[in-house]
C-alpha positions as CSV (number, residue, x, y, z in Angstrom):
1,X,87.9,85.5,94.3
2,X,87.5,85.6,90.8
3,X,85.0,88.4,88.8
4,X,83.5,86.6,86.2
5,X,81.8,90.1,84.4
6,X,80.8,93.5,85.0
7,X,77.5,92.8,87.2
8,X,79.4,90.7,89.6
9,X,81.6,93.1,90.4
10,X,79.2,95.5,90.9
11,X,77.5,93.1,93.4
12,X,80.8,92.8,94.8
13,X,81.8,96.0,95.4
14,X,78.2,97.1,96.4
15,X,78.6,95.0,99.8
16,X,79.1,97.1,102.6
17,X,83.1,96.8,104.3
18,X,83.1,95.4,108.0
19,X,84.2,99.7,108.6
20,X,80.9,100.5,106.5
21,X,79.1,98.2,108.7
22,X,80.6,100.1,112.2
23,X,79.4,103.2,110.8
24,X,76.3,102.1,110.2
25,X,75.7,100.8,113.4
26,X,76.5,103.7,115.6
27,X,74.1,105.5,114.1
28,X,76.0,108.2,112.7
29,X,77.7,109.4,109.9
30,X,81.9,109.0,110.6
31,X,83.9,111.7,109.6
32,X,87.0,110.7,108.8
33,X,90.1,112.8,108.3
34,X,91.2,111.1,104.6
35,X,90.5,107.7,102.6
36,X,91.4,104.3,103.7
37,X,94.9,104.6,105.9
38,X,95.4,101.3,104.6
39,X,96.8,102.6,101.7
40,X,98.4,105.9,102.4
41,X,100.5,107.7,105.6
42,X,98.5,110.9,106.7
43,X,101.0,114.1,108.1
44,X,99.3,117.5,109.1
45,X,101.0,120.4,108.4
46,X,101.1,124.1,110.6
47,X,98.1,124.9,108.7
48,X,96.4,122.1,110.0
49,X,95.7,120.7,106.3
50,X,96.2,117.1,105.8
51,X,98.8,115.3,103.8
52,X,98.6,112.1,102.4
53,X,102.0,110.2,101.7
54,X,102.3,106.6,99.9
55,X,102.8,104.0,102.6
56,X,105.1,101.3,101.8
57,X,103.0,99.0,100.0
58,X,101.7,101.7,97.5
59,X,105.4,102.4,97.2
60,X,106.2,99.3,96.3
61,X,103.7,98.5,93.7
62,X,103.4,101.9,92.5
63,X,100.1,101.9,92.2
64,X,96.4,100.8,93.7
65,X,92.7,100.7,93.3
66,X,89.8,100.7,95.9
67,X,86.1,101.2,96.4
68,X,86.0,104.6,98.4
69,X,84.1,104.4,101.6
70,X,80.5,105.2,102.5
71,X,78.8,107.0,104.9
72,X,81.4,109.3,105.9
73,X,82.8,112.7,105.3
74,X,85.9,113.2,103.9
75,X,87.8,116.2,104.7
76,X,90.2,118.7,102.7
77,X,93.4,117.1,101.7
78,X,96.1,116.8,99.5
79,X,97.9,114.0,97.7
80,X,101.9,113.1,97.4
81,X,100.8,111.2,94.0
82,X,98.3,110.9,91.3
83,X,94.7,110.0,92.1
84,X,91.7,109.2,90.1
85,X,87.8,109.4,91.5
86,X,85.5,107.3,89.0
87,X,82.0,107.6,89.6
88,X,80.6,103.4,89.0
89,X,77.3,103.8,89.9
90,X,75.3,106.9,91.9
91,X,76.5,110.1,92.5
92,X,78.6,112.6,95.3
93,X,78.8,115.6,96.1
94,X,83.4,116.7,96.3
95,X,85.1,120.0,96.6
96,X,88.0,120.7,94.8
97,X,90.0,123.8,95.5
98,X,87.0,125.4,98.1
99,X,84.1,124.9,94.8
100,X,82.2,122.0,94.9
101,X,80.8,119.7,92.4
102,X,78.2,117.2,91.8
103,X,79.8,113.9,90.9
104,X,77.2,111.4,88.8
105,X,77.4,107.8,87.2
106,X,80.5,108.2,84.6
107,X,82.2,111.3,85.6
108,X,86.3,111.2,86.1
109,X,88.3,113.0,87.4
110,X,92.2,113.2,87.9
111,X,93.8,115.0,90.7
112,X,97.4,116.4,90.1
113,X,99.4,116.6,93.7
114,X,98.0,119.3,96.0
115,X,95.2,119.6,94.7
116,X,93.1,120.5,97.6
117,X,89.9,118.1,97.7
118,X,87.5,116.6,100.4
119,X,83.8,114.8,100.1
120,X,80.4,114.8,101.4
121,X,79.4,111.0,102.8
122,X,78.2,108.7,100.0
123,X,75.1,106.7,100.1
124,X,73.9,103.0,99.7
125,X,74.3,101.6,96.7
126,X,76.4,104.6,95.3
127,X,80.1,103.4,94.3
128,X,83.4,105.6,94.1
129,X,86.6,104.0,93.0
130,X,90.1,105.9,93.3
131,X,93.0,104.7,91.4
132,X,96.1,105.7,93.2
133,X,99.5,106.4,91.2
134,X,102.5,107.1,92.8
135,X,105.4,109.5,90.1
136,X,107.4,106.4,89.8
137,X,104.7,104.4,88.0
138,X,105.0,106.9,84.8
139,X,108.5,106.1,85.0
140,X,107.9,102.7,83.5
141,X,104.4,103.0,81.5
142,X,104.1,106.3,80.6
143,X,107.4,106.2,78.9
144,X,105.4,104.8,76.1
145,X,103.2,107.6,76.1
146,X,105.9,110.2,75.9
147,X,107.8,108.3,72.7
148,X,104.5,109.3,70.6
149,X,104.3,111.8,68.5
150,X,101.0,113.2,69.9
151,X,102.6,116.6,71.3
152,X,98.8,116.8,72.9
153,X,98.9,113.5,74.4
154,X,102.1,114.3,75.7
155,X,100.8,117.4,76.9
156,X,98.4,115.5,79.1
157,X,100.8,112.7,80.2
158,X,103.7,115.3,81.0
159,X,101.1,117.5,83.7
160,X,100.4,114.5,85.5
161,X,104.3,113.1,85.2
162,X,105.6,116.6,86.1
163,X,103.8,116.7,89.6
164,X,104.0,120.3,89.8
165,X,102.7,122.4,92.9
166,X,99.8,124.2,90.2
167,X,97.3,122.2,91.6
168,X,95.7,121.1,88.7
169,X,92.8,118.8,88.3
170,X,91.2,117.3,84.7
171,X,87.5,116.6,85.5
172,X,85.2,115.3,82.3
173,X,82.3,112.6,81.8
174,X,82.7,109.0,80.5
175,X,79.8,107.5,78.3
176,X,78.7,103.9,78.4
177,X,79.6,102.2,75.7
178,X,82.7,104.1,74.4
179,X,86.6,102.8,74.8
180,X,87.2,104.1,77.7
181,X,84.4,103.1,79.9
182,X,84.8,98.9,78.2
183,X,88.7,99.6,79.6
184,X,87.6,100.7,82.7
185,X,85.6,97.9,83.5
186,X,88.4,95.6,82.6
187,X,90.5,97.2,84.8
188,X,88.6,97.1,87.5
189,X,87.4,93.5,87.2
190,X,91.0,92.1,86.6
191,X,91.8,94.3,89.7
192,X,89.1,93.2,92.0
193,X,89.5,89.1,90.9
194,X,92.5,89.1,93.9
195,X,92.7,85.4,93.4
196,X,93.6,85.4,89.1
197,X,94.6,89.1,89.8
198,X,97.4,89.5,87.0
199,X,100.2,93.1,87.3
200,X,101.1,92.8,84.1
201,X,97.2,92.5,82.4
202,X,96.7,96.1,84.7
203,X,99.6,97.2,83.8
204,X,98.0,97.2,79.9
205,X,95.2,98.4,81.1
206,X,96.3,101.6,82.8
207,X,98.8,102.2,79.7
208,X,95.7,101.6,77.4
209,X,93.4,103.7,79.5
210,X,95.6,106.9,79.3
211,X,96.6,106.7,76.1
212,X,92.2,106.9,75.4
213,X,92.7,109.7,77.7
214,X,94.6,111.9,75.8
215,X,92.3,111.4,72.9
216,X,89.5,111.9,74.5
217,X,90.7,115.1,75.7
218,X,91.8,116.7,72.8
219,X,88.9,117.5,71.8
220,X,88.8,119.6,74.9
221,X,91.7,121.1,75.2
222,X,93.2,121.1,71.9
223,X,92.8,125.2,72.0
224,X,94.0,125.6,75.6
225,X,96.8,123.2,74.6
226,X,97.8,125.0,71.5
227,X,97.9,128.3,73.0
228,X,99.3,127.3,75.9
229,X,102.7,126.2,73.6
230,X,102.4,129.3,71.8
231,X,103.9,130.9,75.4
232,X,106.0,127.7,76.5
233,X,107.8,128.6,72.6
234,X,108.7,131.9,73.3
235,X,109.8,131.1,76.7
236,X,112.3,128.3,75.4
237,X,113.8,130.2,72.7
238,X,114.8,132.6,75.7
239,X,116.1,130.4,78.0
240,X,117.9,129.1,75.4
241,X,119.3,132.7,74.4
242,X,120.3,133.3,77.6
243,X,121.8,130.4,78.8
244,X,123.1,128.9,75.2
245,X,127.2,128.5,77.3
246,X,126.2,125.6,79.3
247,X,122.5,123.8,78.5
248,X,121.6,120.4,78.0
249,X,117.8,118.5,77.9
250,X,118.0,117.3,81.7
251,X,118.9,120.8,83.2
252,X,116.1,123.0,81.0
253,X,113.5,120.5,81.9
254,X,113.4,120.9,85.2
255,X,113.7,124.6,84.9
256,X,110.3,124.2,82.9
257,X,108.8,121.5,85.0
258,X,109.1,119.1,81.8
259,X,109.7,115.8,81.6
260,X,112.9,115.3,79.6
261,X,110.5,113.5,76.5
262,X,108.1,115.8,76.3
263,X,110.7,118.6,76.1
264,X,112.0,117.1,73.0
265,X,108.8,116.6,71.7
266,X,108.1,119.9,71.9
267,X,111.1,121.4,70.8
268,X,110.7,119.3,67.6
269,X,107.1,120.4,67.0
270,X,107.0,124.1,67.6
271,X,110.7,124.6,65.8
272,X,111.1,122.2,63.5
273,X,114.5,120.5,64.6
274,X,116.1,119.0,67.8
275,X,117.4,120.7,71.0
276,X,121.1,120.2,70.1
277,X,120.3,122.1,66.0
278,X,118.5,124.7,67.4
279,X,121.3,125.7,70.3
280,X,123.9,125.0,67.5
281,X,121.6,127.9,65.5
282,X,121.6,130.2,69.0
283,X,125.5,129.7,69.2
284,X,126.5,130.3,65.6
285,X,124.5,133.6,65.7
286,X,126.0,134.8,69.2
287,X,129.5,134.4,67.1
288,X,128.5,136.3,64.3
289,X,127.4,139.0,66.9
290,X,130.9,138.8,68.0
291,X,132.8,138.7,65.3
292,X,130.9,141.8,63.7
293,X,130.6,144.0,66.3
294,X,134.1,142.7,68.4
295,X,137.6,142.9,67.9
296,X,137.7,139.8,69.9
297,X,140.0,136.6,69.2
298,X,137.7,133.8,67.4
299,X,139.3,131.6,70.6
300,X,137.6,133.5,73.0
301,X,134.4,133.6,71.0
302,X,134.3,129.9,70.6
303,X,134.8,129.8,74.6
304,X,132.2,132.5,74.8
305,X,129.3,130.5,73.1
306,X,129.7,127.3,75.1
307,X,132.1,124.8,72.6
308,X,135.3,123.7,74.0
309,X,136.5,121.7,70.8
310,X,137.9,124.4,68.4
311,X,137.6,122.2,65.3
312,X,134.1,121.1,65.7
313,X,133.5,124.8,65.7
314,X,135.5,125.6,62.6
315,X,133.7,122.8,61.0
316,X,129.8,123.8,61.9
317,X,130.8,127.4,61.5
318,X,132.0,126.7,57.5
319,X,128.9,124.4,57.0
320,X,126.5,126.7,58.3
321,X,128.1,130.0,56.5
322,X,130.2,128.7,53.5
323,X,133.2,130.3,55.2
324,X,135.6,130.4,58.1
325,X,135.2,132.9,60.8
326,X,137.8,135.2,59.8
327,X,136.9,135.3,56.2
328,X,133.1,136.2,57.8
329,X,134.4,139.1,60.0
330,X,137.0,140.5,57.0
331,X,134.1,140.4,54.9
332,X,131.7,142.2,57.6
333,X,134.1,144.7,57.7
């Protein structure tokens, strides 16, 4: 089938599914455990809250986008990956976390994983989509994202890459008209045209749509954001203090829940220089510490700070000071 423009998809997606049509016809509203199981594998855990887990196919392609059902309740659940609620046309009534909100014609909202969430039954005529994105699809994409300069954008990109067990969730409203809601419809009719359906066009799209994203929430969270750093700052300067012997990118950004990217990014923006200058800075003042208040061999203090090439030391040490180390401790003294 191929969508032609935004009013036939809307036709398209307002016809009821053969399940809708079940409901419907026992007279009842169904209450369903979680969204379509076509897409996802559903575990319960000892709390008898429900997990959902990517099946196969959403593995595979990394992502997927659907009309969410009618008529039935959706109870509290949790995710394994990334998923978005867009509002096309009508309104719902979700709960996120135990509070609930009202859900109306262009609101969005992004779920982080865990985020605890269920739904009340949508009507007629009222459409839900949820775009479903497994970690592995920022792998690829989003690696675009986290090469710009933004620090803010990246701020955005790295909560949802990070997929950290806060239980976050970024809820705002999308006005006809503007970027976002033109991309949106793009997506959604290249997605929904199964018979011209191209990866590589959604692929655009998705990268397009989050890099609007970020700028449109800057606006909102630029504050939160920059105080926010203001902590993470102080934070990595400590780590980095403490742990200055043996650090590199990959190991301090998982101790901060970062991806790797954004890390640098950061580092670079709140200090002014890379993660390798600013551990050389933390090492060359441990050795001064040393050598001023030791009597300890300069071998054991270049061992002490983490180097294990004795020239490279001599060499930054000079460049940084405008003398060796012993001519820095005889003049100390």
């Amino acid at each position: 089938m191929k969508i032609s423009n935004f009013e036939e998809l809307i036709r398209y997606l307002d016809e009821d599914t053969a399940e809708e049509k079940e409901i419907l016809s026992s007279n009842s509203l169904g209450i369903r455990k979680m969204d379509n199981g076509n897409s996802i594998i559903i575990n319960q855990d000892t709390k008898g809250i429900s997990t959902s887990f990517p099946n196969e196919e959403l593995t595979r392609n990394r992502f997927a986008i659907r009309r969410k059902y009618r008529y039935c309740t959706i109870n509290e659940h949790r995710h394994e990956y990334i998923e978005i609620v867009y509002v096309l046309k009508g309104e719902f009534e979700q709960s996120i976390e135990g509070e609930k909100y009202k859900m109306k014609k262009g609101d969005f909202c992004i779920f982080d994983k865990n985020t605890r969430h269920a739904s009340e039954a949508i009507n007629k005529n009222h459409i839900v989509i949820n775009i479903l994105l497994t970690p592995k699809f920022f792998d690829g994409v989003f690696m675009h994202l986290l090469s710009d300069d933004n620090y803010i954008s990246n701020f955005i990109v790295n909560t949802l890459y990070t997929m950290n067990s806060t239980q976050n969730f970024i809820k705002f409203h999308i006005d006809e008209g503007t970027t976002l809601h033109m991309i949106l419809q793009n997506l959604l009719i290249e997605y929904f045209s199964e018979s011209t359906r191209s990866k590589a066009a959604i692929n655009g799209y998705l990268l397009i749509l989050f890099a609007e994203l970020s700028r449109a929430l800057i606006k909102i969270n630029e504050a939160a954001v920059d105080e926010s750093q203001k902590v993470i700052k102080e934070k990595v300067l400590n780590y980095i203090r403490k742990n200055y012997k043996d650090i590199n990118l990959k190991t301090m950004a998982n101790y901060f829940n970062f991806h790797p990217s954004y890390l640098s990014n950061l580092i670079k923006k709140e200090f002014g220089k890379n993660l390798k200058d600013l551990l050389m800075e933390v090492r060359m003042a441990e050795a001064c510490n040393l050598l001023e208040n030791t009597n300890v061999t300069i071998e054991a203090i270049i061992n002490e700070i983490g180097y294990v090439n004795n020239s490279y030391f001599y060499k930054i040490f000079k460049k940084q000071y405008g003398c060796t180390p012993i001519e820095y401790r005889n003049n100390i003294k």
